[in-house]
C-alpha positions in Angstrom: 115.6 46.2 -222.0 119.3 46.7 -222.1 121.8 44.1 -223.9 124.3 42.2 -221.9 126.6 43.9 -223.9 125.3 47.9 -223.2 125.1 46.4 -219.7 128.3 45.9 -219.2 129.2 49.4 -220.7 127.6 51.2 -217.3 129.9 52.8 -215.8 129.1 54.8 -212.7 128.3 54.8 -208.7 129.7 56.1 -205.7 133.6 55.5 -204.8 133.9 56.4 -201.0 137.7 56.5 -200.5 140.0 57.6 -197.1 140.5 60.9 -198.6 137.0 61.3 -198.3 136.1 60.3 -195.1 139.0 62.1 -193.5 137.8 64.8 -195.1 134.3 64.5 -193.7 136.0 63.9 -190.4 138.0 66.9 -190.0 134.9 68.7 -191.3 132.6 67.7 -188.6 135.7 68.3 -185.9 136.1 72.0 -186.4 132.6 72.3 -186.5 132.7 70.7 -182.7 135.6 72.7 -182.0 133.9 76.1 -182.8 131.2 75.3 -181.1 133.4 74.7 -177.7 135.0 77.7 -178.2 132.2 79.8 -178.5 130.3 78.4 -175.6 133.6 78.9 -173.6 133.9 82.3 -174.6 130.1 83.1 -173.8 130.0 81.4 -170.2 133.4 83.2 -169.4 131.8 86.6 -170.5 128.5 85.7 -168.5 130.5 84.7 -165.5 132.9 87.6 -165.8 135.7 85.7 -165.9 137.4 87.4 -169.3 141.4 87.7 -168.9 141.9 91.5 -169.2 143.9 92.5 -172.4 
């Protein structure tokens, strides 16, 4: 068993701030956002529907 006083010497955990979850957020956005765009892109080249360049 641990002291009361090497107890309170833990130090330690998890420390979920903002920056974080923004982070995760914006993550998990372009992922979505790729996905979109490659769907688009394959039902416009399915339905021949592709602008001409």
């Amino acid at each position: 068993m641990l002291e009361k006083k090497e107890l309170l010497q833990i130090v330690g955990g998890i420390n979920i701030t903002g920056s974080l979850i923004n982070a995760i957020h914006r993550g998990i956005s372009v992922i979505i956002d790729v996905g979109r765009s490659l769907g688009s892109a394959i039902r416009r080249a399915i339905g021949g529907t592709m602008c001409p360049i």
